[in-house]
C-alpha positions as CSV (number, residue, x, y, z in Angstrom):
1,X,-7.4,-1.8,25.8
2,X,-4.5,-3.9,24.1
3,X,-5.7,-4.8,20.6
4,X,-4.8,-8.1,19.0
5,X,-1.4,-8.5,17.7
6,X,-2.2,-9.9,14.6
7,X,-1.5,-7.7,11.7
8,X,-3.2,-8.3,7.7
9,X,-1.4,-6.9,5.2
10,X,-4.4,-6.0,2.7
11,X,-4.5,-5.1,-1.0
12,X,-3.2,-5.9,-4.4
13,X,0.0,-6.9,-6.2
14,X,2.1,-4.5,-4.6
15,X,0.6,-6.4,-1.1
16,X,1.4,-9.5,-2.6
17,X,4.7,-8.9,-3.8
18,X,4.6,-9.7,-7.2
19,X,7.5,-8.6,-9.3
20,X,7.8,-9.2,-13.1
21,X,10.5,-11.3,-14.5
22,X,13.7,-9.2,-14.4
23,X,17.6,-10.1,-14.7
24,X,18.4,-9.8,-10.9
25,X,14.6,-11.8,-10.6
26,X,14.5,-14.5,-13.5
27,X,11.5,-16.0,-12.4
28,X,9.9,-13.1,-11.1
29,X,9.5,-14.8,-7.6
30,X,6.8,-12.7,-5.2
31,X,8.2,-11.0,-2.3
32,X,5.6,-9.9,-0.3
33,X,6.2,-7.0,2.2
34,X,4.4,-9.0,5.2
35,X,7.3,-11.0,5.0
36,X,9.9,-8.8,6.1
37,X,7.3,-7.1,8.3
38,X,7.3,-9.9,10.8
39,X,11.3,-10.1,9.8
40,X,11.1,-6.4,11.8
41,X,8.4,-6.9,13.9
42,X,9.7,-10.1,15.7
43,X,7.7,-11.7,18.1
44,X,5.7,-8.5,19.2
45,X,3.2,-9.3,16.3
46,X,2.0,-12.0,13.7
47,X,1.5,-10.7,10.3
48,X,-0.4,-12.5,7.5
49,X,-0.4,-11.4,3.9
50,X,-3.7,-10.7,2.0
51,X,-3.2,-9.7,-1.4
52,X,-4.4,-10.3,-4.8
53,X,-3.0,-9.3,-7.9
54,X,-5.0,-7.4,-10.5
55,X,-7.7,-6.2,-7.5
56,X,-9.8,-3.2,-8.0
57,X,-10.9,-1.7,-4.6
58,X,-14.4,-2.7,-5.3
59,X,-13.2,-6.6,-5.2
60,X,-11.3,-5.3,-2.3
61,X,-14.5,-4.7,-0.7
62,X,-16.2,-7.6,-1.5
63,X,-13.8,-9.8,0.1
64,X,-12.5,-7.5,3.1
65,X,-15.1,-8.9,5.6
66,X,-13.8,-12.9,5.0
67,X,-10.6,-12.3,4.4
68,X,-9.9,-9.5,7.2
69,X,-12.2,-9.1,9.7
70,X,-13.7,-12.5,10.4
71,X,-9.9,-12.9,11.8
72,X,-10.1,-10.2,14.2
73,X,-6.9,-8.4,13.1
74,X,-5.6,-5.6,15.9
75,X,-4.3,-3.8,12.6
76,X,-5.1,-3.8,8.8
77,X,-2.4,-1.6,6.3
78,X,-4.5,-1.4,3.2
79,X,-2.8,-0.3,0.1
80,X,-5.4,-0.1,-2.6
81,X,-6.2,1.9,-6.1
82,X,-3.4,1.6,-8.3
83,X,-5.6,-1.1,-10.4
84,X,-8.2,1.3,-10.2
85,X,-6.3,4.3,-11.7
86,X,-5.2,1.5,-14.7
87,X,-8.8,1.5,-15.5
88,X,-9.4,5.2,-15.4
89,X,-11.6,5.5,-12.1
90,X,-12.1,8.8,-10.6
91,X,-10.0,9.4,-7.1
92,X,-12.8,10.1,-5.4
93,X,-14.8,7.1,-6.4
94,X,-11.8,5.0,-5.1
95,X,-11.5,6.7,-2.1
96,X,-15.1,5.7,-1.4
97,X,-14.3,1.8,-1.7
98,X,-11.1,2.4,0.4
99,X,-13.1,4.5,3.4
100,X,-15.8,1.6,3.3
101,X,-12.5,-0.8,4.6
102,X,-11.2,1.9,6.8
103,X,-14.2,2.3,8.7
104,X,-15.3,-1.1,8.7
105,X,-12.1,-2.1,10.6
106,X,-12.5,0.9,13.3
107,X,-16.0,-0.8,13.9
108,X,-14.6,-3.9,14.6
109,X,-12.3,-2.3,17.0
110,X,-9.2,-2.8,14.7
111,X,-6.5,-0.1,13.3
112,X,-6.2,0.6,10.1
113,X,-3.1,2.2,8.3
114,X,-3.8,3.9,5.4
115,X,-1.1,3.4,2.8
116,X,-0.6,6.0,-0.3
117,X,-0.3,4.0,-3.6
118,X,2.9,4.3,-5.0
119,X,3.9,6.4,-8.6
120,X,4.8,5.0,-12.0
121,X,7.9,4.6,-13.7
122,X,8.0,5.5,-17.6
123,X,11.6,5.3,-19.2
124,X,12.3,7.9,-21.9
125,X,9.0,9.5,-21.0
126,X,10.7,13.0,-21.7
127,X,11.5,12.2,-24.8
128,X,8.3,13.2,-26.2
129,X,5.4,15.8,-25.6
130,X,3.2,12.6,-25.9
131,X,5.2,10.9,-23.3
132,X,5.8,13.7,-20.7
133,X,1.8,14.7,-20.6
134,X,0.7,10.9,-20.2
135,X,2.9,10.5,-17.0
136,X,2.0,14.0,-15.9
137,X,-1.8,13.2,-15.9
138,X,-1.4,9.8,-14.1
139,X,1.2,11.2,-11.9
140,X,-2.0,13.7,-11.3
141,X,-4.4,11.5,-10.2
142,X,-1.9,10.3,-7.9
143,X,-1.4,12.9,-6.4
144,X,-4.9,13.5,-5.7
145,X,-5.9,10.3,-4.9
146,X,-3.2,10.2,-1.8
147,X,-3.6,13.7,-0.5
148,X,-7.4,12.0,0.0
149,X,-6.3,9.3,2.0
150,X,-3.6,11.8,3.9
151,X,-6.7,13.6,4.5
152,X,-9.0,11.0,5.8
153,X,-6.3,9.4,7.9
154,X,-5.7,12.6,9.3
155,X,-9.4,13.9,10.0
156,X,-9.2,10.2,12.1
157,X,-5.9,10.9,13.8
158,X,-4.3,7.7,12.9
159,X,-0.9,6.9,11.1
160,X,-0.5,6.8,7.5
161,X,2.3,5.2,5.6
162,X,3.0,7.4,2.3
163,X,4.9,4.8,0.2
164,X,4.3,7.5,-2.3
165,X,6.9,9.9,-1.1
166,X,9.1,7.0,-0.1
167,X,9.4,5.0,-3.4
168,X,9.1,8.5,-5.5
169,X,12.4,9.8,-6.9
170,X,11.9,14.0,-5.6
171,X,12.8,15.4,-9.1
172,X,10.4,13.4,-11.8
173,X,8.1,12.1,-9.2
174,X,8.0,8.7,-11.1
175,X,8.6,5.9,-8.7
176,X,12.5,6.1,-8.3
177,X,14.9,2.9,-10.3
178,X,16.0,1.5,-7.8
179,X,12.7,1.1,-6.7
180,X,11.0,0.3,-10.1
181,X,10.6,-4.0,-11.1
182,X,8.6,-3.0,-14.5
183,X,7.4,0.7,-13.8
184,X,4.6,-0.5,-11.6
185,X,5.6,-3.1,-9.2
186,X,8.4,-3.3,-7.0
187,X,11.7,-4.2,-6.6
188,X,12.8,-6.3,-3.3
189,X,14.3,-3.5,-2.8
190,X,10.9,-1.5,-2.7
191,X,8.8,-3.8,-0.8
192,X,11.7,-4.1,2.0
193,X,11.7,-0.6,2.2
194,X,7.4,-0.6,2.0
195,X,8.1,-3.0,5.3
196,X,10.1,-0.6,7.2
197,X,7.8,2.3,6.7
198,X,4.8,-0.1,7.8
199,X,6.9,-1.6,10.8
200,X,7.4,2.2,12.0
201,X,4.3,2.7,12.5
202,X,3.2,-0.7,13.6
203,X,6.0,-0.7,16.7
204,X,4.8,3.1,17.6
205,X,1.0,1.5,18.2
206,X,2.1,-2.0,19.8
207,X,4.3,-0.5,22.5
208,X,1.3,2.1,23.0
209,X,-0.8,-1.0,23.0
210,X,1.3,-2.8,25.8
211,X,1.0,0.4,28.0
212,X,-2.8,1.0,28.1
């Protein structure tokens, strides 16, 4: 069965693009990965863009049926939590808001593509003993949230996107500079590179959709 080619890019800020004002970005214009998703995708899909900036997964939820599934999208990368983690929520207790999306779009006969939430950026942070534990405990829950959705998306046998490991400089962990727009968001850099790991995945499942 072919699924629909439409694709919704779901989630927060980092869906929407936002970037804080920089140098390079004066006016801290929005560059949303959807964008440069179709960019790669071409004709073989049409992507919309559904993010809102500040979201907790819980509002994520609330929304996900009128803003997602009433469209019947073919595929859904959701990229949720990093809100969440501002606010102190357990992993797991995300994880439940982001399985209630996952497995409301596989009802509705759509693909979702779990995406690991990027990590944080803290200049100077090893200058102190202050400093370094504060990034290692959020760097922690992190880490434990995404091995969760690894897991799940695993245990389902579809892809997941770890923008995690892609954005994350290898030695510290934090989200690498060239990558970093204000320790949290991205750089156009980052959210280019966010659409080529999405589009990967995305041209793997529409040519296997074309064949069946």
């Amino acid at each position: 069965m072919i699924q629909s080619a439409l694709v919704i890019c779901f989630g927060d800020s980092l869906t929407a693009g936002f970037q804080s004002p920089t140098r390079e970005n004066p006016v801290g214009q929005e560059t949303p990965y959807g964008d440069f998703l179709q960019d790669k995708l071409g004709g073989a899909a049409r992507v919309r863009v559904s993010g809102i900036c500040g979201e907790l997964t819980g509002e994520m939820v609330m929304r996900f049926r009128r803003d997602v599934l009433d469209h019947n999208p073919g595929y859904v990368p959701i990229l949720g939590g990093t809100n969440d983690l501002g606010w102190n929520a357990s992993p797991h207790e995300i994880m439940r808001n982001l399985v209630k999306m996952y497995e409301q779009t596989l009802a509705a006969g759509g693909i979702p593509i779990p995406v690991t939430i990027p990590s944080i950026r803290v200049e100077d942070s090893q200058a102190s003993r202050e400093g370094r534990e504060w990034v290692a405990g959020h760097l922690a829950s992190r880490y434990q949230l995404n091995d969760l959705i690894q897991e799940y998306a695993a245990s389902k046998s579809i892809a997941c996107v770890d923008l995690f490991a892609a954005t994350a400089d290898p030695e510290s962990g934090q989200l690498a500079g060239v990558y970093s727009n204000d320790g949290i968001h991205l750089t156009t850099s980052g959210y280019r590179l966010f659409a080529e790991q999405v589009a990967q995945v995305l041209k793997l499942l529409l040519s296997r959709a074309v064949q069946s």
